[in-house]
N, C-alpha and C positions, 0 to 999 in steps of 0.2 A: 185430192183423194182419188183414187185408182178403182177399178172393180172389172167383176166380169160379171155377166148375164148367161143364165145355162136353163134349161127345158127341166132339168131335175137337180138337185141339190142333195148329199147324203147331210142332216145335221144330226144331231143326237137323238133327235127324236123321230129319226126315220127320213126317208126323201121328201121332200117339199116339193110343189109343182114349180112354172118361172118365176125363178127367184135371181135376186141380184146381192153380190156378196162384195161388198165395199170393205176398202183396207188402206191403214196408212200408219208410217214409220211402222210398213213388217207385221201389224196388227191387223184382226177384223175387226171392223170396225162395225155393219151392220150387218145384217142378213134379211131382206126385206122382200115381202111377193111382190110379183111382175104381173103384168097382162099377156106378152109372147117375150120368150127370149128365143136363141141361136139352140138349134137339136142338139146338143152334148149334157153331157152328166160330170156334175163338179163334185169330188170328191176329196176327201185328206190326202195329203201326201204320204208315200208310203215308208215305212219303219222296217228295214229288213235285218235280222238281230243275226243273220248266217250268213257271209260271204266270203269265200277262202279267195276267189280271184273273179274273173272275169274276161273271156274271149282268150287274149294272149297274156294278160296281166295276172300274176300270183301275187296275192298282199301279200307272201311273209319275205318276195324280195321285192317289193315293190318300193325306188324312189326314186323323188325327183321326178319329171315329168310324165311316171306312168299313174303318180297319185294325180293329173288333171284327165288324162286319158279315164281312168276310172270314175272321177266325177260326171263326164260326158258318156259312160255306159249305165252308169245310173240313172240319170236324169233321162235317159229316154225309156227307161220301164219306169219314168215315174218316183223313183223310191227318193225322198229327199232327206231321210234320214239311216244309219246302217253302221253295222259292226264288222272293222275289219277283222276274219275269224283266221284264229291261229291255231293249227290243228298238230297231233302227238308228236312231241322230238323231243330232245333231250334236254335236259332243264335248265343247263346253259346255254341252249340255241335259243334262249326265248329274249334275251337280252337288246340282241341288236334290232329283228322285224318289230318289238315294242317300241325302240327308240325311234325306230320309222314313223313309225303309228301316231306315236306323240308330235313329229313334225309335220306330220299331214294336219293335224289335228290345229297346231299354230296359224295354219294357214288363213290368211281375209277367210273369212265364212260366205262374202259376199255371194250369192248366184252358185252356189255349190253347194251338194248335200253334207249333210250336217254330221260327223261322225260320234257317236254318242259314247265310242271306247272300243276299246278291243272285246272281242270274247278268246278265251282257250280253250277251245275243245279236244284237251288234253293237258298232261297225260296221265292223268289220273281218273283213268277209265277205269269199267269192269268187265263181263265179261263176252261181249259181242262186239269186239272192234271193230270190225268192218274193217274197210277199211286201212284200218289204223296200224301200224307195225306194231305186233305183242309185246316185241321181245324192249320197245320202247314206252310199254304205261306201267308205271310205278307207284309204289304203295303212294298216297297222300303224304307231302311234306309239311305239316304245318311251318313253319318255321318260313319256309319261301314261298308259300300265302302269305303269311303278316308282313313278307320284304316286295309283294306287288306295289308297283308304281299306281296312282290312282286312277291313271285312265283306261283300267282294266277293269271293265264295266260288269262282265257276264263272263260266270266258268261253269262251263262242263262237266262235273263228277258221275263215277258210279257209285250206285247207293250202297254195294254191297262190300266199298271202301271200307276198312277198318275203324279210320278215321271220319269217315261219311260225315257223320254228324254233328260233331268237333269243327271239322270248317268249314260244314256249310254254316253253322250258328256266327262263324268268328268272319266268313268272306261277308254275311248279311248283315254284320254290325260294323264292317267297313263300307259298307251304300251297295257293296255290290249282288245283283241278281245272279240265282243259284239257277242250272238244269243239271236236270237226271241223265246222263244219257248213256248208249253202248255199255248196256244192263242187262243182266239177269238177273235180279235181285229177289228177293223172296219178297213177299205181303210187307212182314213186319218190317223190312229194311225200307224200302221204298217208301212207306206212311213216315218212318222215323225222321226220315231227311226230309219229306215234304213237313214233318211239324217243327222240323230243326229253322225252318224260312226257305226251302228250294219251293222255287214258285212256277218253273217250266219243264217240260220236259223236251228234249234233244230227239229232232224228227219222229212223231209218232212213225210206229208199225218197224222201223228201220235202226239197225243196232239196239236193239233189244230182244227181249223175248216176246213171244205173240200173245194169241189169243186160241186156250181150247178153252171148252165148257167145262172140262173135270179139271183142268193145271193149269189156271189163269195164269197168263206172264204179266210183264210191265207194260205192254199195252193197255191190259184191263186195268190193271192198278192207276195207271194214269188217266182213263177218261170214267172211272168210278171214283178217284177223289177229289171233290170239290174244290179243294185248296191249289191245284195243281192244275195251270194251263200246258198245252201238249202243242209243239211246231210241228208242222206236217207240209213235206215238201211236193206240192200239187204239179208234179209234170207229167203223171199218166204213166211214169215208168218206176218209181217210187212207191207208191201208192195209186192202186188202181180208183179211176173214176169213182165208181161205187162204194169200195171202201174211205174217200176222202167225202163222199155222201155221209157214211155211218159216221164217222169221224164229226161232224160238224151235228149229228142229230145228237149223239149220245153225250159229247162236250157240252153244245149249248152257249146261247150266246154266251161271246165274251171271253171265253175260255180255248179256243184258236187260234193259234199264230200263225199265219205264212211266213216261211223264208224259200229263199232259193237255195241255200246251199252250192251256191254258182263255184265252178270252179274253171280255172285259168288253161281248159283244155288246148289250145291250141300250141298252150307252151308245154303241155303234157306232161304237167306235175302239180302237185299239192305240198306246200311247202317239200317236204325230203321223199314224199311218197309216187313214183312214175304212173302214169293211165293212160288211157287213149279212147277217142269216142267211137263205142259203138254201141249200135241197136238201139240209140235213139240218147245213151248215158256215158259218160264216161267212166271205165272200167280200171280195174286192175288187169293184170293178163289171165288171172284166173276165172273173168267174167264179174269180180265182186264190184259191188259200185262204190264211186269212188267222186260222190258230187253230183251236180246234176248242171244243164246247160239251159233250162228255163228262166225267166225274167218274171219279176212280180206282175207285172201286167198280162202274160201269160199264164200264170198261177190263175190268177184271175177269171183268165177265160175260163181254164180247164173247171175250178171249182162249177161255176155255173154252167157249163157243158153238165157237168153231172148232176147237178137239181138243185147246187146251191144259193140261196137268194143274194142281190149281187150286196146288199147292203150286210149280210153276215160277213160274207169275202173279203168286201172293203176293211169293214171294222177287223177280222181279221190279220190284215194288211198291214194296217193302221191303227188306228184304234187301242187297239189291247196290246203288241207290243209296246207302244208309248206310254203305255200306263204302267206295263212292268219294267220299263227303264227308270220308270218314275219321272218321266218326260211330259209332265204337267202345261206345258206353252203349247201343244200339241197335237195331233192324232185325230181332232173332230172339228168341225167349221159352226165353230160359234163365237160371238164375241169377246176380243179378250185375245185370243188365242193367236199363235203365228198364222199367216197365210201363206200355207204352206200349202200347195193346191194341184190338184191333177184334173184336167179337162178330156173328159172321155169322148170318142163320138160314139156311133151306133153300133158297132163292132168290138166296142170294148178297147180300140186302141187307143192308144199314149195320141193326143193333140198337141197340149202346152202342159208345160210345167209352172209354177211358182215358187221361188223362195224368199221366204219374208214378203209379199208381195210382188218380186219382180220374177216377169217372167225368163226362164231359161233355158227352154227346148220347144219348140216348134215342129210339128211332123211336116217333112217335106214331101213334094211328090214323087 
């Protein structure tokens, strides 16, 4: 039996002081109090449901040896679980980066994060693409929804879809998780789809509509209804400090997702879409953003730079995406569960990783 000893432990019920989290065959197996252990903070491994690329890597051409390259950029923010994210193109373009997707996915799982499916974040958008080429998101096709291969775990619609409704009912009776996203949706449309089974919403504050006091947009609609958790990408360029504060007070636990929305800047495109980073994000050339270049352990920091407590963040992280992948083995350090483990030190950075118990990244000096 394996274990690590940590000064603080995130479990379900909050941090524990020195604690020792013993695992075996990939399992926890205890979670038991210490008298002193080593100054780090053990936490769940992290779940990120938004990743188009990362550094030089785009997942929609991503294969062969850039899918290990991507395992080794993940594992050092820590995320050991993640959705390779396939964003608006034509609805024949989606065939070949899914077939990718599905071979990465074959791979030993051994010491690599865990890919829990693709998402689409397109192209059956509505009306705030960002982003996204217009002239490429089209009305809702039922027909090639029900022809998804099944490791298309998570899709993106606008509420204000014709079809809205229709498949999100018919994507959630296929296992797969619904978001709202790159909406302007009215009240009624937006409730519709969230009672249809849409259970996220697609980056708070960003491709959507906002927040007044007399013309609520989809932001308000989404952290006033209780059924609907809201992704919110914390890099300080996205959503300012203090609004990813209001975000997490008004949500509440449980109901926050961090992704990064990472995207594969240095090869300076998004699947078919060009950018380039500046002013801290990667851009379009008309300034729109176009992804972001933060790490979930940087997510991390920023949340709690701005007041958030770290055990919201985490569980944010973690936590509650795993729970709306419906990834039950998961997301919190209690018995039973994968050990699947991220070791903080004082600064909140990535130390070691765990997958199933074994570790797979080490911070060097």
């Amino acid at each position: 039996m394996q274990f690590v000893e940590a000064s603080r432990v995130l479990t379900p019920n909050g941090f524990r002081g020195p604690t020792r989290v013993s695992f075996e065959h990939g399992l926890i197996a205890a979670v038991e109090p210490i008298d002193t252990a080593p100054p780090i903070t053990l936490v769940p491994g992290f779940v990120d449901v938004q990743v188009n690329g990362i550094d030089d890597v785009d997942v929609a051409h991503a294969d062969g040896a850039d899918w290990e390259r991507l395992d080794a950029l993940l594992l050092a923010q820590g995320v050991t679980t993640w959705c390779p994210t396939l964003v608006t193109n034509r609805l024949e373009r989606y065939s070949a980066p899914l077939a990718r997707i599905a071979e990465a996915m074959e791979r030993s799982a051994e010491r690599r994060p865990s890919i829990a499916g693709a998402h689409l974040e397109g192209p059956f958008l509505g009306g705030a693409p960002g982003a996204h080429p217009p002239a490429l998101i089209v009305p809702i096709d039922l027909e090639w929804l029900a022809a998804l291969p099944p490791h298309v775990a998570l899709v993106t619609v606008g509420a204000e879809q014709a079809d809205a409704v229709e498949a999100t009912r018919r994507l959630v009776a296929d296992g797969r998780l619904v978001s709202i996203g790159h909406t302007t949706a009215a009240e009624a449309q937006f409730d519709a789809v969230v009672a249809a089974g849409a259970r996220l919403t697609t980056h708070l504050f960003n491709g959507m509509s906002g927040v007044h006091h007399r013309s609520p947009g989809v932001a308000v609609f989404a952290m006033t209804n209780p059924d609907v958790c809201a992704s919110i990408i914390a890099d300080g360029v996205h959503v300012h400090p203090r609004v990813v504060r209001l975000a997490f007070q008004a949500l509440g636990p449980g109901r926050v997702v961090l992704v990064t929305d990472a995207v594969a800047w240095r090869a300076g495109s998004v699947g078919s879409i060009g950018m380039s980073l500046r002013d801290g994000a990667p851009r379009l050339p008309d300034g729109t953003l176009a992804g972001s270049v933060v790490t979930m352990d940087q997510a991390i920091r920023v949340c709690v730079g701005a007041g958030v407590d770290l055990a919201d963040a985490v569980t944010a992280a973690s936590t509650t995406p795993a729970q709306l992948l419906a990834l039950d083995d998961r997301g919190c350090i209690e018995v039973g569960r994968r050990a699947d483990l991220v070791a903080l030190d004082g600064q909140l950075q990535v130390q070691q990783v765990w997958i199933a118990g074994e570790p797979t990244q080490q911070r060097t000096a």
